[in-house]
N, C-alpha and C positions, 0 to 999 in steps of 0.2 A: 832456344827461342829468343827472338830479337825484344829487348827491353824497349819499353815505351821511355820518349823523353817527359822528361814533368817541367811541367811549368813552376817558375817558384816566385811568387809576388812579394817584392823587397816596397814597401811603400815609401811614394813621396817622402825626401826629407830625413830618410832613416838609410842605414848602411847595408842592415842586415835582417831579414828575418827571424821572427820567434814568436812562437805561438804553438799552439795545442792542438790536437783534433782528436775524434772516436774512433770509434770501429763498429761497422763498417765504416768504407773513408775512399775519397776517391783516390788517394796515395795508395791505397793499399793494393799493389799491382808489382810486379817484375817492371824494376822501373831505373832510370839513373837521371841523374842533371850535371849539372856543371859547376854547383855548389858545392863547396862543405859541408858537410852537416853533422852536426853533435844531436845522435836522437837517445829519450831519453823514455823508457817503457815504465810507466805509471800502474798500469792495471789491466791483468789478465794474464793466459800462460799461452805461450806456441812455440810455433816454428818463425826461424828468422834464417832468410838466404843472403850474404855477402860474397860477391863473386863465384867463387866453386865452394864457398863454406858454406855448412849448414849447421845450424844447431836447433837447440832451447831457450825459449827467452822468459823471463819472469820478472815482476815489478821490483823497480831497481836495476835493472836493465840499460847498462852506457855504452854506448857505441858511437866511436868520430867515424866517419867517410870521406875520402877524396873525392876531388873533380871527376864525374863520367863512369864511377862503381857500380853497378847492377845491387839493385838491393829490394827485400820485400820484409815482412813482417806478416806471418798470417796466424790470427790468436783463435784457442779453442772457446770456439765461446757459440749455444746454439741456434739455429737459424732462424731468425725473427727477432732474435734479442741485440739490442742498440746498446753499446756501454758509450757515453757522454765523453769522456777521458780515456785515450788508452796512452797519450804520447804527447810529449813536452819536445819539440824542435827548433835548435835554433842552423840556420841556413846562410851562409854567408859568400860571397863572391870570390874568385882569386883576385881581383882585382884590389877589393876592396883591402884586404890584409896586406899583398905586394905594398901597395899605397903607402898602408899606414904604417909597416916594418921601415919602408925609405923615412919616412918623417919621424917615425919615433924609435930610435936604436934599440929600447929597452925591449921591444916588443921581435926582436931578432930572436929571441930564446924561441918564439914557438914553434919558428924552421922545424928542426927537426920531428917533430911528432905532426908536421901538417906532412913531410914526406912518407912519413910511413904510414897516414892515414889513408895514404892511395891505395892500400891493399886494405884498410879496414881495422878497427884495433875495437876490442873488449876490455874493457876497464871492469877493475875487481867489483864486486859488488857494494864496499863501504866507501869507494868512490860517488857511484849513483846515489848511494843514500845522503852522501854530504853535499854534493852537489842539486839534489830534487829542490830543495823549496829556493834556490838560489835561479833556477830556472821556470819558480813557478812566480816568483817576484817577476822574473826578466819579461814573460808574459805581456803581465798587467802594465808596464812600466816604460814612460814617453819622457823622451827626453835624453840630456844629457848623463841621466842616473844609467840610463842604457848601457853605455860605453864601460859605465866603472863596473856595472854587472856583469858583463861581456868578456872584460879583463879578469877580473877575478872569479871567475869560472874559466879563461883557457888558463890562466894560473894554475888552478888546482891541476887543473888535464897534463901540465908538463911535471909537475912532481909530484903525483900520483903514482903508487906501485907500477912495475913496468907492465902495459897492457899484451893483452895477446894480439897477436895481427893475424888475421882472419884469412886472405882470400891466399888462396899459394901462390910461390913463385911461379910456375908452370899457367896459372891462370892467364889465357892468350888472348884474351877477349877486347877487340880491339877499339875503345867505346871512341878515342879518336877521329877514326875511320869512319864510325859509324854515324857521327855528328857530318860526316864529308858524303853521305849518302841522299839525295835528289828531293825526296821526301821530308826525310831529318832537317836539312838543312832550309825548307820552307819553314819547318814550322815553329824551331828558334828563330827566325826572324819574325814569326807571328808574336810570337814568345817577349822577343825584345820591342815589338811596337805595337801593341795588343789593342793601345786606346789610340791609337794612328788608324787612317781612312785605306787601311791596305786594299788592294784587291786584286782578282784573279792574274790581270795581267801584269803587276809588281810581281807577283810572284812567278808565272809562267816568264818573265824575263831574267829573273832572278837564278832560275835551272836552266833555262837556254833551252827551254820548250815552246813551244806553240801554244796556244791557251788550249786550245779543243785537246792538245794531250796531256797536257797540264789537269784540267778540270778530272780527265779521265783517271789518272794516275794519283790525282790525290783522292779522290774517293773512292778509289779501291787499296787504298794506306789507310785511312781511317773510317772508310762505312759510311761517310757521310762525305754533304757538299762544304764550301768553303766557309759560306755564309753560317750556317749550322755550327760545323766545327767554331768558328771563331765566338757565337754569340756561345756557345759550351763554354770556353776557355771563360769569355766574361761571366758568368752565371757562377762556374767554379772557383773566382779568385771574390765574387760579393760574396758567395755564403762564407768562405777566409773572415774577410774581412767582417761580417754581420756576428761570429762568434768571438772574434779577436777587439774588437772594438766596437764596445756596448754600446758609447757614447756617441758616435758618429752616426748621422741621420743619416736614413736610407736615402734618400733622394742623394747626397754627398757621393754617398758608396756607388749609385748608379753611374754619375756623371766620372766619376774616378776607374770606375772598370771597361767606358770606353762607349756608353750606350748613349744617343744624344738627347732621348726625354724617359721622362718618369713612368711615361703609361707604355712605352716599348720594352721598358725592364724590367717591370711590371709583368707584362704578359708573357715575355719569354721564362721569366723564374717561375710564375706558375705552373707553364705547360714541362719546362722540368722537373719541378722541384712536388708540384702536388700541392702547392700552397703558395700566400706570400710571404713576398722577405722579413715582414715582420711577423706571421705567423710563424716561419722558421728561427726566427731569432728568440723567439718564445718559446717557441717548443726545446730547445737545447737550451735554455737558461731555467724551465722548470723542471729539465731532465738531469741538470747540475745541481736546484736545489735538494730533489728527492737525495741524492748520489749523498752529498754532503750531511743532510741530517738523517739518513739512514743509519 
């Protein structure tokens, strides 16, 4: 089965992603990106897939990812019930590391364990546990304190007991190729300019289609039209944003995900979402107090 690409929203100003979400969740899918990612299982027991690996996962739960790994997460938990917290993620760029290994030498130690994170690694379990609340700080946490929390979490990750590496060598699965696929490649560049005035024929130029085959061929990729898909992608990166940063006004969060007024972003997160942004903002911040003084 071909992995969906995820969108991964690095905000203005900041290098790297980090942030929490529940389960259900729209990540929670056969999915890969172009990110690293250090995810971190909080709460609940399942199945987790890393390329051709499968296992058990349970709270405490560390796992690094390469660029473009197929990966999912599905927790046993029964159908109707919402847990608030299952996963602590931080998501970061090749870019961004390459970058900062060139300007800062010290930070050349992490080479090797970003290498072999391209097949996936499990870190022991008294890893996760020392690393959890240092990732639950990273969360809440603006600013330069970022960077020192960032570093001293892939610290621990490089001499940390040696992890297991998950996907096997035999794994062929070529997610390169697949970012070089007609569709794929529309919708990383939706991806990289999400709050940009894109439209049908930037893109139908962009594959070297026609628009009328363009139009036809992306909504039978994704089920839906372009306009649709795109106001998705913005609706999926505000609710991100509406649980990761409490203090940031909605209207902000509108105008940042790409939407150009209030009463437009407004009515597309209700006909999503079942409510609005600040009912959902409310509802997962009184579904984290129950969680907490339970």
């Amino acid at each position: 089965m071909q992995p969906d690409l995820e969108l991964v929203h690095i905000r203005k100003g900041e290098s790297f992603a980090a942030w929490q979400h529940g389960y259900p969740f729209r990540t929670v899918r056969w999915h890969y990106h172009p990110e690293y990612e250090i995810h971190l299982v909080v709460a609940t027991t399942g199945k987790f897939y890393i390329g051709d690996h499968v296992g058990h996962f349970e709270p405490g739960q560390l796992v690094m990812t390469g660029p473009n790994l197929p990966q999912n997460w599905i927790s046993n938990v029964p159908e109707g019930r919402v847990e608030p917290r299952r996963s602590r993620v931080i998501q970061f760029p090749e870019s961004f590391i390459e970058e900062t290994m060139a300007a800062v030498p010290e930070m050349a130690a992490l080479r090797p364990i970003l290498e072999r994170s391209r097949r996936g690694l499990l870190f022991a379990p008294e890893t996760g546990r020392a690393i959890e609340p240092l990732m639950g700080r990273l969360v809440e946490t603006r600013g330069i304190q970022r960077i020192a929390l960032f570093c001293e979490i892939v610290d621990m990750l490089i001499h940390a007991p040696e992890p297991q590496i998950l996907a096997s060598l035999n794994f062929q699965l070529n997610m390169g190729k697949a970012d070089d696929t007609t569709m794929n490649r529309a919708i990383a560049y939706l991806r990289e300019n999400l709050t940009d005035q894109v439209s049908e024929a930037d893109l139908a130029d962009l594959t070297d289609m026609s628009l009328s085959s363009f139009s036809r061929a992306f909504k039978r990729h994704t089920g839906m039209t372009l306009v649709r898909y795109k106001n998705q992608l913005r609706i999926d990166l505000a609710c991100q944003m509406l649980l990761t940063d409490p203090e940031t006004r909605v209207a902000d969060i509108c105008f940042d995900v790409g939407f150009a007024n209030l009463s437009n972003f407004n009515r597309h997160f209700l006909k999503l979402k079942g409510m609005s942004p600040s009912s959902f903002r409310a509802t997962f911040a009184a579904n984290d107090a129950v969680r907490m003084t339970g």
